[in-house]
N, C-alpha and C positions, 0 to 999 in steps of 0.2 A: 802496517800492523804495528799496534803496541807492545811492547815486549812485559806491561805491569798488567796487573789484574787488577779485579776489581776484589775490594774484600766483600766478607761477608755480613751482612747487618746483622746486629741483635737485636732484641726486641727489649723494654725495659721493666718488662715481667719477669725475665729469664732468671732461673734462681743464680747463675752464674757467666760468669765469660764464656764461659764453653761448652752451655749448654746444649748447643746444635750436635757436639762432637758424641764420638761413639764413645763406653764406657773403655778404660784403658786395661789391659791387663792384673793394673794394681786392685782392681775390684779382690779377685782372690785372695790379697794381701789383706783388703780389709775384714772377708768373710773369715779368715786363719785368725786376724783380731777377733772378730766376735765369738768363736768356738775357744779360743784360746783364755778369754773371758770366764765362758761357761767353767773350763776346767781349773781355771784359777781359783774361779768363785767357788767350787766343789771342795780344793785343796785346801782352799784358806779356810774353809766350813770343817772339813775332818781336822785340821790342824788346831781349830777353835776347841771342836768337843774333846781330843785329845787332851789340850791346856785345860779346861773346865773338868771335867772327868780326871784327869790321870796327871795328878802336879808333879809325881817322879818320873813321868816318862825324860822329860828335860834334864842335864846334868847339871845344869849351871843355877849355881841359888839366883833369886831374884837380885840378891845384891849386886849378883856380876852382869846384870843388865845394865845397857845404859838407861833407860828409864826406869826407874825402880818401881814395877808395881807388882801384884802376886800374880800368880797362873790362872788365877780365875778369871782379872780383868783383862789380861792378853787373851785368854781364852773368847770371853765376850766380845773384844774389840775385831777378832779375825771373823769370829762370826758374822757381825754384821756386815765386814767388809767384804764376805763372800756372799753371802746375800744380795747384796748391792750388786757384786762384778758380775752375779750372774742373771739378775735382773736387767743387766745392761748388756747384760751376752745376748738375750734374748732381742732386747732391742735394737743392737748395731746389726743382727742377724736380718731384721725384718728392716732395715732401712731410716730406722728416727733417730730425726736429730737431737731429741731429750738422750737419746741414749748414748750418744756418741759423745755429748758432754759431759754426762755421768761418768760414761766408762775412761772421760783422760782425766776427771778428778777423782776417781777410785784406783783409778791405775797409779796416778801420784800419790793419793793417801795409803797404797798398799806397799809401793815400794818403800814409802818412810816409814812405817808399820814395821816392814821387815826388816830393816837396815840397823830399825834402835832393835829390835830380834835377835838382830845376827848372831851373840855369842851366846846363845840358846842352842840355835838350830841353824848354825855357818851355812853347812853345803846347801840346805834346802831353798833359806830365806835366798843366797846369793842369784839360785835359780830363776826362783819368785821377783826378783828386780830386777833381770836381764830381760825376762818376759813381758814384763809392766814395761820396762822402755820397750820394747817393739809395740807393742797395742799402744801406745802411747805416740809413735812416730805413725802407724796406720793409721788410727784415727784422726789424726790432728791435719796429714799433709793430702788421704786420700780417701778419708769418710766420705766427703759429698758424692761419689762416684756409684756408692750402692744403693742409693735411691733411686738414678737414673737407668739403671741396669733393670 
């Protein structure tokens, strides 16, 4: 008797190397990305009509931003970016791949979003980009796993 196995073949349709395998644990990880999406995409959306609606709710004049522009245009800008992360919440939920590349360029463009934010709204925005990197590590290392499931 030999003590090697035989491996396993793949076929060259297969969407990946390991396609035969079962989905792993980290599935969950990436469905916690796609709701976490949704709720990003909701906060970035109040946080938008907030800026658009209400320029004194913020302390810091526009000048002490690092991008200098008014409350309207941050206001506009968060909106569509929640828009967006939750139109891709929807989609990394149901398994597309459009939506999992959406959601790691929305999830980059939200965290730089918030970062030039910060001395607006410190504790909130610092939140909002600790969040965007995990959706950002789920999708990127264990997206393809929720299609298979």
């Amino acid at each position: 008797m030999s003590e090697t196995q035989q491996r396993p073949t793949y076929t060259a349709n297969a969407p990946y190397a390991g396609a035969g395998r079962e989905p792993t644990a980290w599935v969950g990880f990436v469905l916690f990305a796609g709701i976490m999406m949704l709720m990003l995409g909701g906060f970035q959306v109040m946080e938008g009509l907030v800026a658009i609606f209400r320029d004194e709710y913020y302390l810091v004049t526009r000048n002490g931003l690092v991008v200098t522009m008014d409350y309207t245009a941050w206001g506009w800008t968060h909106l569509v970016i929640g828009l967006v992360a939750i139109a891709a919440g929807l989609g990394v939920l149901m398994g597309q791949m459009w939506a999992r590349v959406t959601g790691i360029v929305i999830a980059v463009v939200s965290a730089l979003a918030n970062l030039a934010f910060l001395p607006a709204y410190p504790v909130w925005s610092s939140i909002v980009i600790a969040v965007d990197v995990l959706v950002i590590y789920a999708l990127a290392v264990h997206g393809r796993e929720v299609k298979s499931s």
